[in-house]
LUMTORKE-598396 format. One record per residue (C-alpha): residue in three letters; x, y, z. Coordinates in steps of 0.05 Angstrom, whole numbers, padded with zeros to 5 digits, always signed. Example, Ala and Ser with C-alpha at 12.3 -4.5 7.8 and 13.67 -1.06 7.14 Angstrom:
BEGIN
ALA+00246-00090+00156 SER+00273-00021+00143 
END
This chain:
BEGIN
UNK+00597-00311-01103 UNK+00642-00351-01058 UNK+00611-00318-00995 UNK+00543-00311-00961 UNK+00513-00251-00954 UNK+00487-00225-00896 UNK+00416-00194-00903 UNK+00418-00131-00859 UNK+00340-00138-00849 UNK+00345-00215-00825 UNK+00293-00210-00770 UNK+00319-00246-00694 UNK+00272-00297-00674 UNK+00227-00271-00619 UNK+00239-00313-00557 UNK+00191-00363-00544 UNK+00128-00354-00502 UNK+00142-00365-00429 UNK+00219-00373-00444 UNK+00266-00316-00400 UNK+00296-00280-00453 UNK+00361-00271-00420 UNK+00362-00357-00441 UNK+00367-00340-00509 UNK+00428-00276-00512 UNK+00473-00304-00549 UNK+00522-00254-00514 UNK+00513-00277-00449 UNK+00478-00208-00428 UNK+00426-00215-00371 UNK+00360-00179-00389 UNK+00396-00132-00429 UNK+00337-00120-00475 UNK+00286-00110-00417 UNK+00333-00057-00377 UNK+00331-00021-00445 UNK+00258-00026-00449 UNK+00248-00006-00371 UNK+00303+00061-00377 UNK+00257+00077-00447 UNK+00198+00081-00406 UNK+00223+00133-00345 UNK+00261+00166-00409 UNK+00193+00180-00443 UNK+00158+00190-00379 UNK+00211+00253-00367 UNK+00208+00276-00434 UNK+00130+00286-00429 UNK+00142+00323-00367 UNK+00192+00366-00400 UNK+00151+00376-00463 UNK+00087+00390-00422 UNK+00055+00334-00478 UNK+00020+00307-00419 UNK+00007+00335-00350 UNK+00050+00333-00298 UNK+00011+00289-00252 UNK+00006+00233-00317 UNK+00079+00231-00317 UNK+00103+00233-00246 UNK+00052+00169-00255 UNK+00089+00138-00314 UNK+00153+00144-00274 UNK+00136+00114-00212 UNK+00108+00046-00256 UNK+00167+00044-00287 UNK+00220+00051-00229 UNK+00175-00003-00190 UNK+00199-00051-00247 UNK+00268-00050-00233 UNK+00248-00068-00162 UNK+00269-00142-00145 UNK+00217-00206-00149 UNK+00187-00208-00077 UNK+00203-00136-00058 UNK+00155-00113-00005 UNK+00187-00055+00020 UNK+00207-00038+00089 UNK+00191-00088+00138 UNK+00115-00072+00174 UNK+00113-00122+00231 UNK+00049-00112+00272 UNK+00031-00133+00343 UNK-00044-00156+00350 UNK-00081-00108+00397 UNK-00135-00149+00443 UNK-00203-00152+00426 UNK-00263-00101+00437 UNK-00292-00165+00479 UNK-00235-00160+00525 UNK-00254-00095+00564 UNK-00317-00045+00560 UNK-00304+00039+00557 UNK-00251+00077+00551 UNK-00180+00068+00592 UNK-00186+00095+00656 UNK-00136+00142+00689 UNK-00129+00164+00768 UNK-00132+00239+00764 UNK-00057+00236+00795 UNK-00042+00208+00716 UNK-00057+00280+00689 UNK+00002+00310+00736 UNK+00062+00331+00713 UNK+00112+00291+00724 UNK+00157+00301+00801 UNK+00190+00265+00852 UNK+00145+00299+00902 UNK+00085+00294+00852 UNK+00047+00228+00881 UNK+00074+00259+00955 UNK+00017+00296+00999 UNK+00053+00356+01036 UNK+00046+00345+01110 UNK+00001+00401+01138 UNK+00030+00440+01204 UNK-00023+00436+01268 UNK-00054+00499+01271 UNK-00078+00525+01338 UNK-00152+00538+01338 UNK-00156+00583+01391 UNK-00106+00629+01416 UNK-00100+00626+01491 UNK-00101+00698+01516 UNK-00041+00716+01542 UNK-00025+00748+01623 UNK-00001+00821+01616 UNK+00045+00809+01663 UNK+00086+00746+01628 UNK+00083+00791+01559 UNK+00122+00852+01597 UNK+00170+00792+01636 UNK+00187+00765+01564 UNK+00174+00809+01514 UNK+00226+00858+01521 UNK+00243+00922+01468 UNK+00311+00884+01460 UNK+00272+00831+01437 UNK+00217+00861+01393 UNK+00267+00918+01368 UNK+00314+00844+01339 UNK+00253+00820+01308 UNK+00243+00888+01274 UNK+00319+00882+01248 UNK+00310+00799+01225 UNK+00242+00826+01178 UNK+00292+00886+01152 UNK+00353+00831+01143 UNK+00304+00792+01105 UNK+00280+00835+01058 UNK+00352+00859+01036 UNK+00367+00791+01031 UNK+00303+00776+00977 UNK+00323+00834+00945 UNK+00389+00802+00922 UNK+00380+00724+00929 UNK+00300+00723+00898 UNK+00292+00717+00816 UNK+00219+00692+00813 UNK+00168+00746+00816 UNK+00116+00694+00857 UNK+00162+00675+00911 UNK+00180+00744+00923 UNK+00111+00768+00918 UNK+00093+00723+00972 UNK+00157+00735+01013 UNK+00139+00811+01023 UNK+00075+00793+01033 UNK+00097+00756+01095 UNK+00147+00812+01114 UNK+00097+00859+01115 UNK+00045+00814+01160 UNK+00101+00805+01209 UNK+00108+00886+01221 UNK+00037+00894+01216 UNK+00034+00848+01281 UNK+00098+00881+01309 UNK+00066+00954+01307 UNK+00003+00929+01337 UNK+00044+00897+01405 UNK+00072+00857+01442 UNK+00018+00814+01445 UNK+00027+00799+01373 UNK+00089+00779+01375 UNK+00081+00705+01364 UNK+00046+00715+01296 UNK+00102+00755+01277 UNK+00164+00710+01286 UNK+00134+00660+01258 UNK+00122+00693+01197 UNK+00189+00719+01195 UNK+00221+00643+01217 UNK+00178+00625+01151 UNK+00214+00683+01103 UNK+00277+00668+01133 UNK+00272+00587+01122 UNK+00246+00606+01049 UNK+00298+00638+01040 UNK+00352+00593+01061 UNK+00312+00531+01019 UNK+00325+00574+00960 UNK+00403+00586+00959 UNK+00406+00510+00978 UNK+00363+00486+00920 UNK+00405+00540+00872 UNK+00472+00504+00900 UNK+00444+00434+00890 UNK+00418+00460+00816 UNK+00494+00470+00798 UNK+00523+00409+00832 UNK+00477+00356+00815 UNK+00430+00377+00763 UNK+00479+00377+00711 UNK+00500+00320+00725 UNK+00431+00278+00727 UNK+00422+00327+00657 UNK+00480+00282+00623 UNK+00467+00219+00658 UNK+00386+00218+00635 UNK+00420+00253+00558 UNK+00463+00178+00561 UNK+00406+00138+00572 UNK+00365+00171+00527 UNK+00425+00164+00468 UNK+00432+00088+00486 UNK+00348+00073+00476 UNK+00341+00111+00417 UNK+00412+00073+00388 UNK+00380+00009+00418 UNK+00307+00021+00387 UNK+00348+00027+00315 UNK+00388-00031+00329 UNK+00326-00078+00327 UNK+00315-00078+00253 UNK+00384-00110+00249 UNK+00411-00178+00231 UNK+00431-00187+00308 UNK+00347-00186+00326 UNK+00326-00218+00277 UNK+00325-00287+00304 UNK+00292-00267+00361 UNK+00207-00273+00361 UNK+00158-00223+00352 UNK+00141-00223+00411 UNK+00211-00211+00446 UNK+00221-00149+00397 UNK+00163-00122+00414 UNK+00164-00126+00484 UNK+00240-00097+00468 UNK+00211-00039+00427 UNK+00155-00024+00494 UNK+00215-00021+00544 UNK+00252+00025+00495 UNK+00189+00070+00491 UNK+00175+00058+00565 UNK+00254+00082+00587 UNK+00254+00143+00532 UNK+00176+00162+00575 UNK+00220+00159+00636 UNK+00277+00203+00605 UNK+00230+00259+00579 UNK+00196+00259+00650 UNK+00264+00260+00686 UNK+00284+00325+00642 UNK+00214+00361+00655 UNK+00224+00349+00724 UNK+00288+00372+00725 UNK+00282+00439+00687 UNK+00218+00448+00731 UNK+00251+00440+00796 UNK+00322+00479+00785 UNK+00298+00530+00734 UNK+00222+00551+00742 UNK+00206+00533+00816 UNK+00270+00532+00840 UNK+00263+00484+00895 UNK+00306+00427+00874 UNK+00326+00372+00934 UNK+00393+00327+00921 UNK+00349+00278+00968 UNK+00306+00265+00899 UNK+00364+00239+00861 UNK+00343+00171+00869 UNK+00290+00186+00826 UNK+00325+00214+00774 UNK+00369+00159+00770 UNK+00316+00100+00774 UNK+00265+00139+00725 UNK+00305+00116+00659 UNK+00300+00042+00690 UNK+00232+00046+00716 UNK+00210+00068+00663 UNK+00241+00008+00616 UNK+00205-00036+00668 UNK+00135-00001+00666 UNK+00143-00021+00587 UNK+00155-00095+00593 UNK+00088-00098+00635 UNK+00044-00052+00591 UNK+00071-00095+00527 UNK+00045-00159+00570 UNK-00017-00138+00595 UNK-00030-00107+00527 UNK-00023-00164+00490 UNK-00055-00216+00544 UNK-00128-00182+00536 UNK-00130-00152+00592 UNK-00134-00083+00573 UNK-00162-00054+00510 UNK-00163+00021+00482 UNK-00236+00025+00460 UNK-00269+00094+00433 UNK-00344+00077+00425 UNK-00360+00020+00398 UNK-00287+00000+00366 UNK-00223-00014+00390 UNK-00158+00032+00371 UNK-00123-00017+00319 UNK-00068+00007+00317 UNK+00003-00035+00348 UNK+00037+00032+00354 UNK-00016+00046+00417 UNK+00023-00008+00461 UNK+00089+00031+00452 UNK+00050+00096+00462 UNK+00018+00068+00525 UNK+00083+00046+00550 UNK+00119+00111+00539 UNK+00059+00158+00570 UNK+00074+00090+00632 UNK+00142+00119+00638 UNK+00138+00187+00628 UNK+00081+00188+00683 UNK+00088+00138+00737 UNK+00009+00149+00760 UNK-00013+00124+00686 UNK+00028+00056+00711 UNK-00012+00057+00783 UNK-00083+00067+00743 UNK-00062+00002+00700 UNK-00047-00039+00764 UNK-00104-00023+00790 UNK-00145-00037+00732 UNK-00119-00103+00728 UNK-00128-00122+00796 UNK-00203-00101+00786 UNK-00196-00153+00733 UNK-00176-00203+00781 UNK-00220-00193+00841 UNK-00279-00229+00818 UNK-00305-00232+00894 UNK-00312-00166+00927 UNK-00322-00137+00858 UNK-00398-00108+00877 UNK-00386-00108+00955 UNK-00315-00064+00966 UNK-00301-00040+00889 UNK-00368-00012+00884 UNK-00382-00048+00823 UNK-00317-00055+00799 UNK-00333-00113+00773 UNK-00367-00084+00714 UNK-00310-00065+00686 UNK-00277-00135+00686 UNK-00280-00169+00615 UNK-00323-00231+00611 UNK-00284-00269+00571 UNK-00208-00261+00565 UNK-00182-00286+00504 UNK-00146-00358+00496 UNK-00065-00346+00498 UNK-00038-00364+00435 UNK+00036-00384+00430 UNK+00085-00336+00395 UNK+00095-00324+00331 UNK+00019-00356+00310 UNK-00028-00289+00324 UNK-00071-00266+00274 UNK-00064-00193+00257 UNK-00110-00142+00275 UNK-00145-00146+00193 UNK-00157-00217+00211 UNK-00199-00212+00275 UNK-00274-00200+00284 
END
């Protein structure tokens, strides 16, 4: 024959052992031959689904080792950066909180309301000066102001307590009317009380209007721009930054979001359930998104410096998450800030520790760990 014939069952040389086989295509394809292999795998894995030839867990298995394949050399998934928490060694017992940390969050929560003098004991009045002062004109206008202000509750009250304790007042102050003039006293000043109650009331429902929805959008900004921020620092433009600096980023993210959920309660507390909203108390609003931010940066640092450690038992919380937690419960409740201060300053006050603290001291670590520069800590796995 003048030709060579091609035998149709000419076997290809297997690739050598060790060689890439994407070396020897003679078509230039890249791993042609394992892609076919990989897609025959999660192929057969669906039909034995399909078929019910094997169970369904078997082949949801079968699927999931095949797919990993295709996954790129060095693939690790999302990444898992953690923040070493301090030791067990570096505190004793579980975090301490002031009871005012358990409040609900309020401009006027860490206020004490100033108490009016009360007079012990009434000095009995001359019949004579009663009948010189207290005229009918008088006591029959005082009779008129407790009718006044009970129309008035009627129309200008929506919360069944305050009005519950407004009539109660209303009806003390008659009671005291229809028992004399010598009673008077007691009864304008519970009617002064209804009638400043009152008053406080269409005030706060003005202010409720004119600057709680305002502070509503401003603290609905801020919380926008910290949850935006808090996405923004698993991209390129933080990622030359140190651990360290991201996560004490991260706590004043978590710290300014605590002081944006507090603002809110407060606000919906004040101007829709209690109804006593104060425009004086917008300063707080305002400064509770930054505060709180703040309040992070120093939980992340005291956090991470040993000098506080979330212990139940006998082991500490492992967790990095806790910092973040701890620094948006900081900002959401000022007090839990105040009982860290002053557990740190415990810390510090190694002198008076038995004498003034009443044995404050104890709670003072023994040994705070060494500082270690940034970026060499050892993750929580790798500690004792």
């Amino acid at each position: 024959m003048g030709g060579t014939v091609e035998d149709e069952n000419v076997v290809e040389p297997e690739p050598a052992q060790g060689q890439p086989e994407a070396e020897i295509d003679s078509d230039g394809a890249m791993g042609t031959a394992q892609e076919d292999t990989e897609l025959a795998e999660i192929e057969a894995a669906l039909a034995s689904v399909e078929t019910g030839g094997e169970s369904l867990e078997e082949g949801v298995k079968d699927m999931t080792s095949a797919t990993e394949t295709l996954e790129p050399a060095g693939y690790t998934g999302l990444p898992q950066e953690e923040v070493p928490l301090p030791p067990i060694a570096s505190t004793t017992g579980a975090l301490p909180f002031s009871p005012e940390a358990y409040q609900d969050p309020s401009p006027t929560g860490g206020l004490k309301s100033k108490e009016s003098p009360l007079q012990k004991d009434a000095l009995p009045a001359e019949p004579e000066l009663v009948s010189f002062f207290i005229k009918d004109e008088r006591m029959d206008k005082l009779w008129k102001r407790a009718d006044a202000a009970k129309e008035r509750l009627d129309t200008d009250i929506h919360t069944v307590e305050l009005g519950r304790m407004l009539l109660d007042q209303i009806k003390y102050a008659r009671n005291y009317l229809l028992a004399g003039r010598d009673y008077y006293e007691e009864a304008e000043r519970h009617i002064n009380e209804v009638e400043f109650l009152l008053k406080q009331n269409l005030q706060a429902r003005k202010w409720s209007a004119s600057y709680g929805l305002p502070l509503f959008i401003y603290e609905l900004i801020w919380g926008i721009a910290f949850i935006l921020l808090f996405l923004a620092l698993h991209t390129p433009v933080f990622a030359g930054f140190s651990a360290d600096v991201r996560g004490m980023l991260a706590s004043m993210i978590c710290g300014g979001l605590g002081g944006v959920t507090g603002a809110w309660f407060a606000l919906i507390k004040h101007t829709a359930q209690d109804q006593d909203f104060d425009k004086q108390h917008s300063m707080w609003y305002l400064n509770s998104p930054l505060m709180g931010a703040g309040l992070g940066a120093f939980v992340y640092w005291i956090m991470r410096g040993g000098l506080i450690a979330i212990t139940n038992a006998d082991t500490a919380v492992e967790a990095p998450w806790v910092i973040y937690i701890l620094a948006w419960l900081a900002g959401y409740q000022h007090n839990v800030f105040t009982s860290l201060v002053k557990r740190v300053i415990k810390i510090f006050d190694t002198d008076s520790g038995s004498e003034n603290n009443g044995g404050a001291a104890k709670d003072a670590p023994a040994n705070l760990p060494a500082p270690t520069p940034p970026g060499a800590e050892e993750g929580p796995s790798k500690r004792g």
